[in-house]
PAZAPA-4460 file (N, C-alpha, C; in steps of 0.05 Angstrom, whole numbers, plus 32768, in hexadecimal, padded with zeros to 4 digits):
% residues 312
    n_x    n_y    n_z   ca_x   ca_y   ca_z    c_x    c_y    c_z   seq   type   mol
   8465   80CC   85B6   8456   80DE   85A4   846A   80EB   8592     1      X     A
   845F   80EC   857D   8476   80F9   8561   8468   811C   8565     2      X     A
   848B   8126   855B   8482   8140   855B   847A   8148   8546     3      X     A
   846A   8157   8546   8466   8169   852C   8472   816E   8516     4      X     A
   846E   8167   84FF   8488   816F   84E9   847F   8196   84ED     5      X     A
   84A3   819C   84E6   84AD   81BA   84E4   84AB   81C8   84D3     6      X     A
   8497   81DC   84CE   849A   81EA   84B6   84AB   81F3   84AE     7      X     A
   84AE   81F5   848B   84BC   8200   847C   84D1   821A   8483     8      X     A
   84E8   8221   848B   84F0   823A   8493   84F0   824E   847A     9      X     A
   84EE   823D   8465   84EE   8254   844B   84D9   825D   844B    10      X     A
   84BB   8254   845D   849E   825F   845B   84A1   8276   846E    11      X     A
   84AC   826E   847F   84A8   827B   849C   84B8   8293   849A    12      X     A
   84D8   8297   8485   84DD   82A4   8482   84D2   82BF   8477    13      X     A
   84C7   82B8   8457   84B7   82C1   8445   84A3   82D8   8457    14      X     A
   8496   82D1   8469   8479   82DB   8472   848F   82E9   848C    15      X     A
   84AC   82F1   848F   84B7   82F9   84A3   84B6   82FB   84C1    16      X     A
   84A9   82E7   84C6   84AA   82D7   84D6   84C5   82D2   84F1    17      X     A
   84D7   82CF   84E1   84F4   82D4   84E9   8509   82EC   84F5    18      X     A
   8523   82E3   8504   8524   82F9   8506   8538   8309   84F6    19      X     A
   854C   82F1   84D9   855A   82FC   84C6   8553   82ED   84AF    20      X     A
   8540   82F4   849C   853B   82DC   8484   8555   82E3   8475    21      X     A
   8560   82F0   8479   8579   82F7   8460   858D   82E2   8466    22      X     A
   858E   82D6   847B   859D   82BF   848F   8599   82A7   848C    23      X     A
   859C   828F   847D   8588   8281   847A   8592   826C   8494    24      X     A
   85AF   826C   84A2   85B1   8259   84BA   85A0   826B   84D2    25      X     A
   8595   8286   84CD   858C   8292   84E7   856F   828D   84E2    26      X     A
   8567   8283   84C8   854B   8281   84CA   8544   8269   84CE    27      X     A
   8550   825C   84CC   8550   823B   84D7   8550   822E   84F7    28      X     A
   855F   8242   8505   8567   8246   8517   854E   823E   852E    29      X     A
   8542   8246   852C   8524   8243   8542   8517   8228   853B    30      X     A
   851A   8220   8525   850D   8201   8518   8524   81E7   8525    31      X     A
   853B   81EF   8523   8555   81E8   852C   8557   81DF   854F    32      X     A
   8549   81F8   855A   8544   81F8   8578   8538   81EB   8584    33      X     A
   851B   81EE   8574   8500   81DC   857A   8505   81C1   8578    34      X     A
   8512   81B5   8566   851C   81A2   855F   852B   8197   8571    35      X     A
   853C   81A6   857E   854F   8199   8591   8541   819D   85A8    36      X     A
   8528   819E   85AA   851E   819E   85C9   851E   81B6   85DD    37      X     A
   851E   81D0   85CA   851C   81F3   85DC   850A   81F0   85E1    38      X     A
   84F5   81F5   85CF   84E1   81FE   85CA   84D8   820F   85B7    39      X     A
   84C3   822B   85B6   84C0   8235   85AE   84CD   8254   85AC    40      X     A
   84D5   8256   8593   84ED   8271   859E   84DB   828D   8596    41      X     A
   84DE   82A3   85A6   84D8   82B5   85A1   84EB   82D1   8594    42      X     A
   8502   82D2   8596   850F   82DD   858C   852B   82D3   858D    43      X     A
   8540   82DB   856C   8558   82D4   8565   856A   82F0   8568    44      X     A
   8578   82F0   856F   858F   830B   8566   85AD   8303   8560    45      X     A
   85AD   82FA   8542   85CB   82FA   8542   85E3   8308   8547    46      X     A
   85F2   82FA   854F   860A   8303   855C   8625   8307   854D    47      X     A
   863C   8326   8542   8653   831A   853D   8660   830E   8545    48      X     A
   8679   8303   853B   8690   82FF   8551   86A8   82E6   8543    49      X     A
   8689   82D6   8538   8699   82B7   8534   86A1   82B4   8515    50      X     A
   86AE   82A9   8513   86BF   82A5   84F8   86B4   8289   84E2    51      X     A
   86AB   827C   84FC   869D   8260   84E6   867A   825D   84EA    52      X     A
   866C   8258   8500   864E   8259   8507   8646   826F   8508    53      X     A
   862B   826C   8502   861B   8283   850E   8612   8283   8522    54      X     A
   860E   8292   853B   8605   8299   8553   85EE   82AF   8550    55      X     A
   85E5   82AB   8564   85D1   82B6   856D   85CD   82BE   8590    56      X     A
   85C6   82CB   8597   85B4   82CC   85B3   8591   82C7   85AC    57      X     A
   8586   82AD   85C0   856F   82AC   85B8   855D   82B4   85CE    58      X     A
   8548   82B2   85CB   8530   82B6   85E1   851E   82AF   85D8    59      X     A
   851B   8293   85E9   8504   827D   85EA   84EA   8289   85F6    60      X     A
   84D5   827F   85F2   84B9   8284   85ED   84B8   8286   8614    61      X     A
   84C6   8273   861E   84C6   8275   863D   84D0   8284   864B    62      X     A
   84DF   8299   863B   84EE   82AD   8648   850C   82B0   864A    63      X     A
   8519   828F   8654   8533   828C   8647   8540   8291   862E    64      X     A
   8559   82A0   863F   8569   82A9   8622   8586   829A   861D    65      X     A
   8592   8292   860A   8598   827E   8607   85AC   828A   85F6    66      X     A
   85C8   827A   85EC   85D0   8277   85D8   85D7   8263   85C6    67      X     A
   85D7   8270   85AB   85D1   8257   8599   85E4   8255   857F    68      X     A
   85EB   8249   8579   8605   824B   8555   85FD   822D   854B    69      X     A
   8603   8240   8530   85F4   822A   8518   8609   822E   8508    70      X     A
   8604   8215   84EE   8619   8212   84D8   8609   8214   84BF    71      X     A
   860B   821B   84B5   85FC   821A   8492   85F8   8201   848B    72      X     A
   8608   81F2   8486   8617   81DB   8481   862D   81D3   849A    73      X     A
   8625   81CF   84A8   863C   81B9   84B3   864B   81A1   84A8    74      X     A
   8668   81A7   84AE   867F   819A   84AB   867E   8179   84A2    75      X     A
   8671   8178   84C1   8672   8159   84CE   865A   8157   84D9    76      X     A
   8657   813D   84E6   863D   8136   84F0   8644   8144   8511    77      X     A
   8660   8140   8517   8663   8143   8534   866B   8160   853A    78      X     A
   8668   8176   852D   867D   8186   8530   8670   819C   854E    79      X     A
   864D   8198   8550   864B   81A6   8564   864E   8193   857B    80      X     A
   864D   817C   857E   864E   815E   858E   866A   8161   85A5    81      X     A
   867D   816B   858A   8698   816A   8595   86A3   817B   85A2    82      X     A
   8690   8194   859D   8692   81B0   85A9   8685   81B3   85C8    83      X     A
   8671   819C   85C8   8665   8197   85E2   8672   818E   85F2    84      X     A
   8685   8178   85E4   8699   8161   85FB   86A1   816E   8602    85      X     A
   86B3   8190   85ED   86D1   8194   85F6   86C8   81A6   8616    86      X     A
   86B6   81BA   860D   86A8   81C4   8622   86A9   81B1   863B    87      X     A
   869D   81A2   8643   8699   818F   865A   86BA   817F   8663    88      X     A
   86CB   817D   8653   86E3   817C   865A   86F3   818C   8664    89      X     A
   86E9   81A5   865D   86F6   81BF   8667   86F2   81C2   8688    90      X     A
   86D5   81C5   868F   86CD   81C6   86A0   86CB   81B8   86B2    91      X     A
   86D5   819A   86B3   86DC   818B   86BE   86F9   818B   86C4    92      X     A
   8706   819B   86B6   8722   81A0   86BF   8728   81B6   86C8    93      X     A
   8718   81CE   86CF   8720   81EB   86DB   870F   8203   86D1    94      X     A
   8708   81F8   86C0   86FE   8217   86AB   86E6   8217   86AC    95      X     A
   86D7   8233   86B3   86BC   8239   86B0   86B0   8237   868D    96      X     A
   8699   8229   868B   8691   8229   8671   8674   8229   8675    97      X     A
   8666   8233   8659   8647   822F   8656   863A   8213   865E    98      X     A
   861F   820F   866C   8616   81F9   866C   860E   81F8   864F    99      X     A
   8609   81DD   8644   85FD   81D7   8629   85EC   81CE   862D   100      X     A
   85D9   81DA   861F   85BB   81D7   8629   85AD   81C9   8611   101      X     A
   85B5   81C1   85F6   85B7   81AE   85E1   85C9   81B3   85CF   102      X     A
   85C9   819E   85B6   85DD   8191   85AC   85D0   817F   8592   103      X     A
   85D6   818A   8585   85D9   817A   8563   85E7   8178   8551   104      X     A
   85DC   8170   853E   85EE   816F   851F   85EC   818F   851B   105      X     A
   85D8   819C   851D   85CC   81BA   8513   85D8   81CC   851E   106      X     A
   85CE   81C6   8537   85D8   81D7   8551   85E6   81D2   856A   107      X     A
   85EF   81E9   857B   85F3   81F1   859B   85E5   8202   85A1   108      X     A
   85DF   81F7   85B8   85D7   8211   85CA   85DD   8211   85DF   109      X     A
   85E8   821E   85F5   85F2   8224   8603   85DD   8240   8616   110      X     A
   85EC   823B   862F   85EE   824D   8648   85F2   8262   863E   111      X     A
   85E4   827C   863A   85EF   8298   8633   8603   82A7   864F   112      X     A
   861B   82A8   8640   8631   82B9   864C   862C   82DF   864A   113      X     A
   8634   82E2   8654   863F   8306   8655   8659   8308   864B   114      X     A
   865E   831D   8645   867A   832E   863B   8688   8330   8655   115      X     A
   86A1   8326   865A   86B3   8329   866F   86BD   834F   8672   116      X     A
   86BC   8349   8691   86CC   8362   86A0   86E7   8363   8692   117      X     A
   86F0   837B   8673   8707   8374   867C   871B   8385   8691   118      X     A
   8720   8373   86A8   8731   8380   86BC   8751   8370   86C8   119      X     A
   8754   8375   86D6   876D   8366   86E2   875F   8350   86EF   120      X     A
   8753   8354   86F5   874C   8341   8710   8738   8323   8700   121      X     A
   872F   832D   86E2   8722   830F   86DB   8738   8307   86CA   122      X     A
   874C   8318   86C0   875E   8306   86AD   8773   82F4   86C5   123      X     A
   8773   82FB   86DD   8784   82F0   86EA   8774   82D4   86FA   124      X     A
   875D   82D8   86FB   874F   82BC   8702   874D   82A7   86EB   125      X     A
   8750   82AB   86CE   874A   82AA   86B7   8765   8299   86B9   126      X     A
   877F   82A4   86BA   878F   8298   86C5   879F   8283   86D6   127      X     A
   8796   8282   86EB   8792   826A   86FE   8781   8259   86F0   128      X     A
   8766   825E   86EA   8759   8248   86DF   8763   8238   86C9   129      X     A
   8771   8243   86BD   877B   823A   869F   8798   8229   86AA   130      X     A
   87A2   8238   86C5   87BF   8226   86D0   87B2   820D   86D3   131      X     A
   8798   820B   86E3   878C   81EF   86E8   8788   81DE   86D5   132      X     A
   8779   81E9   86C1   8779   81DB   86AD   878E   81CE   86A3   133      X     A
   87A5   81E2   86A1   87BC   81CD   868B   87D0   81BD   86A4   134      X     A
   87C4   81C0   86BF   87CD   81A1   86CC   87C4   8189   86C8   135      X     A
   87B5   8186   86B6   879F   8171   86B1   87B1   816A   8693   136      X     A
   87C5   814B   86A0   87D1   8148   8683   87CB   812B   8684   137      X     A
   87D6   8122   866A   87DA   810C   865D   87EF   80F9   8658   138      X     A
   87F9   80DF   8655   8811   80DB   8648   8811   80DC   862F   139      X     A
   8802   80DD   8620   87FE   80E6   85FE   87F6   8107   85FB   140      X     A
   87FC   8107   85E0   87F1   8129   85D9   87D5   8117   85CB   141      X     A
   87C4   8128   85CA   87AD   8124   85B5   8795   8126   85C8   142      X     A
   8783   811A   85B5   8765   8113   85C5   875A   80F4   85B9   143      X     A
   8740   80E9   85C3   8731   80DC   85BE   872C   80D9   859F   144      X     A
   8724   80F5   8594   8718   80F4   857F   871B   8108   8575   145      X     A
   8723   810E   8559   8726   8128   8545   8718   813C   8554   146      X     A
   8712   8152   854A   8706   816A   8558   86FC   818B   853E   147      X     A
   86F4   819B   8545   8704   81AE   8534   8707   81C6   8537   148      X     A
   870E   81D6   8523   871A   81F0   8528   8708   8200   8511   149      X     A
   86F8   8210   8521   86E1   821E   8503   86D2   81FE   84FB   150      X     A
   86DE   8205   84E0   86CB   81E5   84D3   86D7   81D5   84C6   151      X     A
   86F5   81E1   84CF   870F   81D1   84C7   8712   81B3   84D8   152      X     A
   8717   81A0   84CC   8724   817F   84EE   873A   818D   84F6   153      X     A
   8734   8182   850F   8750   8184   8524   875A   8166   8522   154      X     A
   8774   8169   8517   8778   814E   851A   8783   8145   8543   155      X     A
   8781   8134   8546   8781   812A   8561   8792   8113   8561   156      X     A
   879D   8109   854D   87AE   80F5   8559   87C1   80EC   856D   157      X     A
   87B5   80DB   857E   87CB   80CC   858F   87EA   80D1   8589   158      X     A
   87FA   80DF   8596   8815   80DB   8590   8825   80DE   85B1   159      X     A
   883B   80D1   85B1   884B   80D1   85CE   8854   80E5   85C7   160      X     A
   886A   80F7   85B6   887C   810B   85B7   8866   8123   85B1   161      X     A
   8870   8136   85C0   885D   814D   85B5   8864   8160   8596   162      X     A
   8884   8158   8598   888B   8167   8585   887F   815D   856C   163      X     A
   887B   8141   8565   886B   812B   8552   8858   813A   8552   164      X     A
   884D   8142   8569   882A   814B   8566   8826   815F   855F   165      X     A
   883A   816F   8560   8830   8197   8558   8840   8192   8541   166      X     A
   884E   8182   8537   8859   8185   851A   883F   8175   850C   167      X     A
   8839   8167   850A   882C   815E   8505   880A   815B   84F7   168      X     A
   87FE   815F   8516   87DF   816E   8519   87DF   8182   851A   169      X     A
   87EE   8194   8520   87EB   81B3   8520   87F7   81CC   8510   170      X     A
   8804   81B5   8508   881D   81C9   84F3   8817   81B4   84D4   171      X     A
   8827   81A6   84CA   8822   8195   84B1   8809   819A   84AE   172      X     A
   87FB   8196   84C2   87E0   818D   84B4   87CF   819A   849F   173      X     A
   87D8   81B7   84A4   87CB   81C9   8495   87DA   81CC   8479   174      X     A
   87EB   81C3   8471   87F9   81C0   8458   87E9   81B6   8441   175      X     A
   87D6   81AF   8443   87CD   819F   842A   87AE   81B2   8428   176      X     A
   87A6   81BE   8439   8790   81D3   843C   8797   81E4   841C   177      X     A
   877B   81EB   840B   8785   81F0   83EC   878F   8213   83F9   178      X     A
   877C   821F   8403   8787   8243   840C   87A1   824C   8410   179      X     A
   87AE   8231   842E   87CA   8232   8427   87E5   8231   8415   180      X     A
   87D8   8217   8409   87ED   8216   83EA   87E8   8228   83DD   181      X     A
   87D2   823D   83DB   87CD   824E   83CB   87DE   8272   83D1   182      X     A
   87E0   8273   83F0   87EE   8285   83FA   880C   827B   8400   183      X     A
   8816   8267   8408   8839   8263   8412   8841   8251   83FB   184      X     A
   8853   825A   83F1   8868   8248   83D3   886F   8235   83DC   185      X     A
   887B   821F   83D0   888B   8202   83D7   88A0   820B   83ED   186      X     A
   88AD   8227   83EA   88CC   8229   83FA   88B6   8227   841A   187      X     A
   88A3   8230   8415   88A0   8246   8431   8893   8227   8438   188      X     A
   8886   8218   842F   887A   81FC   843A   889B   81E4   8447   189      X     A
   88A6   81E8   842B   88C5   81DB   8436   88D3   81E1   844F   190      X     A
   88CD   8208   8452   88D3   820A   8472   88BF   8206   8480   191      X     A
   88A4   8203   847F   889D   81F5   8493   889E   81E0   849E   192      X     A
   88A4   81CC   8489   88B0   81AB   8496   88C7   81AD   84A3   193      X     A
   88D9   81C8   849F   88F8   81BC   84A0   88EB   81D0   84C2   194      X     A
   88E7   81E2   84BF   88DE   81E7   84E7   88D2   81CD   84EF   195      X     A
   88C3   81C4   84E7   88B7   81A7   84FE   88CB   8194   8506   196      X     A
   88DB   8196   84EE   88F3   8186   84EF   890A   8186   8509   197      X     A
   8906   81AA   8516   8914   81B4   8524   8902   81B9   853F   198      X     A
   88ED   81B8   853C   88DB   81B5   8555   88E6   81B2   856F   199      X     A
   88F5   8198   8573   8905   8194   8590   891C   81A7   858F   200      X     A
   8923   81AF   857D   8937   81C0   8583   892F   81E0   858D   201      X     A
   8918   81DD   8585   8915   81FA   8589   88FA   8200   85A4   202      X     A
   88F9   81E9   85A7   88D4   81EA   85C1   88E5   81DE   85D4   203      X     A
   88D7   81DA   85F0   88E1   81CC   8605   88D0   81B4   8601   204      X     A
   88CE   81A1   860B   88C4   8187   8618   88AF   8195   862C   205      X     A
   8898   818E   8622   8885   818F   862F   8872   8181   8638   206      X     A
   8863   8177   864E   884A   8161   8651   882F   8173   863A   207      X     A
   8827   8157   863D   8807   815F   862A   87EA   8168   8642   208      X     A
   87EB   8183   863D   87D7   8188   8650   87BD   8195   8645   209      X     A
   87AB   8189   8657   8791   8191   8644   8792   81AC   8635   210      X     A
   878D   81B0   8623   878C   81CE   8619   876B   81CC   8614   211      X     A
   875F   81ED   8612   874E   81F6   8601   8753   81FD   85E4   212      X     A
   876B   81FC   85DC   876A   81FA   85BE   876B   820E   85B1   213      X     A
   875A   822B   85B4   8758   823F   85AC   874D   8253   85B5   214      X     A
   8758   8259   85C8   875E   8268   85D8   876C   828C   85D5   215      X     A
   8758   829E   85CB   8758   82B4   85CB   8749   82CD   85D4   216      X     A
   874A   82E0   85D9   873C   82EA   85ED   8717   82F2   85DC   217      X     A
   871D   82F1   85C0   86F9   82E6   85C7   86EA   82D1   85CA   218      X     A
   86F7   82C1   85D5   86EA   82AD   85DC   86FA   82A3   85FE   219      X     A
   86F6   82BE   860E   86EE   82BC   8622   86D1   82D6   862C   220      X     A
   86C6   82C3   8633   86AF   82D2   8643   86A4   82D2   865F   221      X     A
   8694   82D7   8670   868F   82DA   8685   8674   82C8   868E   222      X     A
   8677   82C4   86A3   8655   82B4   86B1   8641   82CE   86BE   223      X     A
   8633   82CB   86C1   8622   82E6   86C6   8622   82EC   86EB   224      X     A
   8636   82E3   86F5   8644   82E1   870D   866E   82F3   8703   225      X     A
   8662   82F4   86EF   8682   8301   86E3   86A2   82F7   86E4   226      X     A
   869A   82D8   86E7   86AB   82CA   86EE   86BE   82C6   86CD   227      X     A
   86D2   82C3   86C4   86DA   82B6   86AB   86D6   829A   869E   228      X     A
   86CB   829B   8685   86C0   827F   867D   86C7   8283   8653   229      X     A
   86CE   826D   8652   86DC   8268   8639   86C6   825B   8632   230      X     A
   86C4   825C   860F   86B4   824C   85FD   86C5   8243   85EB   231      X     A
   86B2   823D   85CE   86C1   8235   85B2   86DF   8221   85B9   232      X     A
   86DB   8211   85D0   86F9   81FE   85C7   86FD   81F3   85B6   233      X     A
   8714   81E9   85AF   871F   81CD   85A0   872F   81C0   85A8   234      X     A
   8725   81B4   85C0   8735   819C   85CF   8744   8194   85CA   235      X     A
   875C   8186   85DB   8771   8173   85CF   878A   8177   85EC   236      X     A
   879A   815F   85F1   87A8   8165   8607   87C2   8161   85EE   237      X     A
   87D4   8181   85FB   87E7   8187   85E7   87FC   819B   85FA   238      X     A
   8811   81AE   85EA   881D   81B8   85FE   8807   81D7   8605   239      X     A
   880F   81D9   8622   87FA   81F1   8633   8805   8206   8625   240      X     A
   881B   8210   8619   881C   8228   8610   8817   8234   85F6   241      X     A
   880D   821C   85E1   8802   821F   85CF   87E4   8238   85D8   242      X     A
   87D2   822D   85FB   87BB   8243   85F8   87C8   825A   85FC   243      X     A
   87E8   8254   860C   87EC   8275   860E   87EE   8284   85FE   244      X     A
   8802   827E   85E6   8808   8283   85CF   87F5   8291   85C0   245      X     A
   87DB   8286   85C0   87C2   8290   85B8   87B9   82AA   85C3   246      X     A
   87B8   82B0   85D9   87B5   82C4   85EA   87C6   82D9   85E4   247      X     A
   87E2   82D1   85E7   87F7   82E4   85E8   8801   82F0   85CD   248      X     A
   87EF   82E3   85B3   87FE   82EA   8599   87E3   82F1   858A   249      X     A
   87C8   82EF   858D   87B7   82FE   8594   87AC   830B   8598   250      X     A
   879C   832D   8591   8795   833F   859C   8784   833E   85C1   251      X     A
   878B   834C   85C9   877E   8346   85E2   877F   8364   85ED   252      X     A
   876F   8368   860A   876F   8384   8616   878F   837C   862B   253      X     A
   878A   8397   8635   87A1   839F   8648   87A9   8392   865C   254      X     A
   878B   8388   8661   878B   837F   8682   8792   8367   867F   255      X     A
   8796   8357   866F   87A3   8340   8662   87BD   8335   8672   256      X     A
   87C5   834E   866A   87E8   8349   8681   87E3   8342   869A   257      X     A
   87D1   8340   869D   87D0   8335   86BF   87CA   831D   86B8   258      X     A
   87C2   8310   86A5   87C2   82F6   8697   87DF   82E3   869C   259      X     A
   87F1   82F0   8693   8802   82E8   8685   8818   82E3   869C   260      X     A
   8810   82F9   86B0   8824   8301   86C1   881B   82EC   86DD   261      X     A
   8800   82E1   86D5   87F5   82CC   86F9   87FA   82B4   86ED   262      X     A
   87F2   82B2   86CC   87F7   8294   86C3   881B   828C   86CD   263      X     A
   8824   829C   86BE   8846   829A   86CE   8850   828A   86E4   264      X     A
   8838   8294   86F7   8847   829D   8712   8838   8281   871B   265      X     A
   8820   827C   8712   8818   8261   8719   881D   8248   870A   266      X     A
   882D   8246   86FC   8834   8227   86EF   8856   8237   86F0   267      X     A
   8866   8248   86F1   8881   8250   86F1   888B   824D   86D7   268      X     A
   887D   824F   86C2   888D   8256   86A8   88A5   8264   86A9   269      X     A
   88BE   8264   8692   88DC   8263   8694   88D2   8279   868B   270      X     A
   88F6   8284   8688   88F1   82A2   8683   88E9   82AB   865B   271      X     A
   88EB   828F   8656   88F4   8290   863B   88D2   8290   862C   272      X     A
   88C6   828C   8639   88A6   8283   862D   8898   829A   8615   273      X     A
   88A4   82B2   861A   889A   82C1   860C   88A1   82C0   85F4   274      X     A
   88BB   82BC   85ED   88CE   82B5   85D8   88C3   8299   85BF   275      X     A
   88B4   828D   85D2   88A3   8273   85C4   8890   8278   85B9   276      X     A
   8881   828A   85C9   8862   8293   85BD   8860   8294   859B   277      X     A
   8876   82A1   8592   8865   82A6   8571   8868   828E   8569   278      X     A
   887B   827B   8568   8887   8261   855F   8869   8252   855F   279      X     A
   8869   8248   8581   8847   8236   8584   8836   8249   8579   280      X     A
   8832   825F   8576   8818   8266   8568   880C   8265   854A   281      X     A
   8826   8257   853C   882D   8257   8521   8811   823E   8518   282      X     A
   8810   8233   852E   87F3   821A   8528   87E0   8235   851A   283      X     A
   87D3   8241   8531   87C0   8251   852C   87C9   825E   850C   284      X     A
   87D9   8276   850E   87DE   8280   84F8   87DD   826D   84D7   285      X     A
   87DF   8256   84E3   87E0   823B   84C2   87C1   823C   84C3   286      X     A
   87AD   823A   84D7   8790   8235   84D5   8786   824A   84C3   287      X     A
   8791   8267   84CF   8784   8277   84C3   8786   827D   84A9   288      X     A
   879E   827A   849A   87A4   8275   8483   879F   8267   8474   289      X     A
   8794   8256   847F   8781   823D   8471   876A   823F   846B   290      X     A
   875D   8247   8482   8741   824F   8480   8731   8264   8470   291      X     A
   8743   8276   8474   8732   8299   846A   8744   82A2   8455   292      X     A
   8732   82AE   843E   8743   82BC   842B   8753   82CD   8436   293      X     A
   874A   82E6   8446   8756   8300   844F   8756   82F2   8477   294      X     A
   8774   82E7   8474   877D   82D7   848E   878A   82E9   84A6   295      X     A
   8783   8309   84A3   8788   831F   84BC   87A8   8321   84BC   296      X     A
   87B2   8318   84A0   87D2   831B   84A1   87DE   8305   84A5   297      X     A
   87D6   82EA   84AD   87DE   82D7   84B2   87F5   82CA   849E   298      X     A
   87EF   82CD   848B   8801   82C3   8470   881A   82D0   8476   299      X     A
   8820   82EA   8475   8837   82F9   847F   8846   82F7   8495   300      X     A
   883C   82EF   84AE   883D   82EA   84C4   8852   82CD   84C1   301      X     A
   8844   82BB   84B9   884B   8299   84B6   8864   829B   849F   302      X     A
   8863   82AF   848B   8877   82A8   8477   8890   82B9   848A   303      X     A
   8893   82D8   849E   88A4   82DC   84AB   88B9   82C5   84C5   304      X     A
   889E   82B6   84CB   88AB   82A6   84DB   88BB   8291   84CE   305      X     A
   88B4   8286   84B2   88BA   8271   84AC   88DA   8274   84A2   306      X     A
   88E0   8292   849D   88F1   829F   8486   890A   8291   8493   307      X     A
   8917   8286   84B3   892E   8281   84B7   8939   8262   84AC   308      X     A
   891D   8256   84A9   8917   8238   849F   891A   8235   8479   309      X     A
   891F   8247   846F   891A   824C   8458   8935   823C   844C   310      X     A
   8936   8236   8429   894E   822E   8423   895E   8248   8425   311      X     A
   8975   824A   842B   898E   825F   8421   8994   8260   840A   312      X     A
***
């Protein structure tokens, strides 16, 4: 049996109907749902937080409440697809994550999480789980298949050396992005080749271990059991301290340090790890620079680090 064609959301808006017509991905949102097999939604409440989709908390006509993120325009055909895999990879390797409860070109929806305890005691389980995770390696850095970051590609290529791979996919890559050429000059791009250049000289040798990709403390949340559970990945098996890096160069709360201080103590990081953090987090800092006009300082940030790489 064929379903019903979906009415117009610009009708349904109009007669306010909705629960943001000023929105036009939040007014779509319930046509979007139905579509993917919810059902009938009874109420939307969008959500801050995220930098590329829109979210929402929903509540279906059955009483389930749900969560849900939409794109205006999406990227790609796969970009919520891929967000599903990374999820189920996660969780298959240590880490608590949302069930996905559907999946489209349009949309996710997902298991609704809670706001994490922040205390000592979940950043330090948060911890262990994340050690488990990056035991789960590879003999290549990369993944299966591209990925992304916001609505940016992750590139994913296959490479044996890791240093190949974070110069590469995670660093170069963002060079040709128009925002960046628009914020860092030829010198400050010239030192960024000539650091990749120096990569082994300056990182250790590391195995490729699953990462979550992006990894910062809002995008950890809790199960309604208050357990720690990560969303928003961008998969890829790469080096593990790239997620620390994220965490540690990152705003985060207090109780964090008990993060930092169990992850340690359970994989035995050197004494020198901290010293690396801004270096690997320089991926992130190139994304953000790319992406957003007003990049939270990032431009400044990336041109200080680059300054030792610079011509004389």
């Amino acid at each position: 049996m064929c379903a019903p064609p979906l009415p117009d959301p610009a009708d349904e808006a109009a007669r306010g109907d909705l629960a943001d017509p000023s929105d036009r991905s939040m007014a779509v949102l319930p046509y979007r749902l139905r579509a993917a097999g919810l059902g009938e939604v009874a109420d939307v409440r969008p959500v801050a937080g995220g930098t590329a989709a829109r979210a929402a908390l929903v509540r279906l006509r059955s009483g389930q409440q749900v969560f849900a993120k939409t794109l205006d325009a999406p990227p790609g055909e796969d970009v919520f697809e891929v967000e599903a895999e990374g999820l189920a990879a996660l969780r298959g390797a240590g880490l608590r994550t949302p069930d996905v409860l559907a999946v489209g070109r349009d949309a996710l929806v997902l298991e609704r999480l809670v706001p994490r305890d922040d205390d000592g005691a979940t950043w330090e389980q948060l911890a262990h789980d994340l050690a488990r995770l990056h035991a789960t390696t590879s003999p290549r850095h990369g993944w299966h298949r591209d990925g992304w970051l916001g609505t940016y590609r992750q590139e994913n290529t296959w490479e044996d050396d890791g240093h190949v791979f974070f110069a590469r996919h995670r660093l170069l890559r963002w060079l040709p992005e128009p925002r960046l050429r628009d914020k860092l000059d030829a010198a400050d791009r010239r030192a960024l080749e000539r650091l990749c250049d120096r990569l082994p000289e300056l990182l250790p040798v590391r195995p490729a271990s699953l990462t979550h990709g992006d990894l910062w403390a809002e995008n950890v949340m809790a199960t309604a059991a208050g357990l720690p559970a990560v969303i928003d990945p961008a998969v890829s098996y790469a080096w593990a301290e790239v997620d620390l890096s994220h965490l540690w160069c990152s705003p985060h709360p207090p109780a964090a340090d008990r993060f930092f201080a169990a992850y340690a103590e359970a994989t035995g990081l050197d004494a020198g790890w901290r010293e690396r953090m801004p270096l690997l987090h320089l991926r992130q800092l190139l994304a953000l620079v790319a992406m957003f006009d007003h990049d939270w300082g990032s431009t400044g940030t990336v041109r200080r680090l680059l300054a030792p790489f610079r011509d004389r």
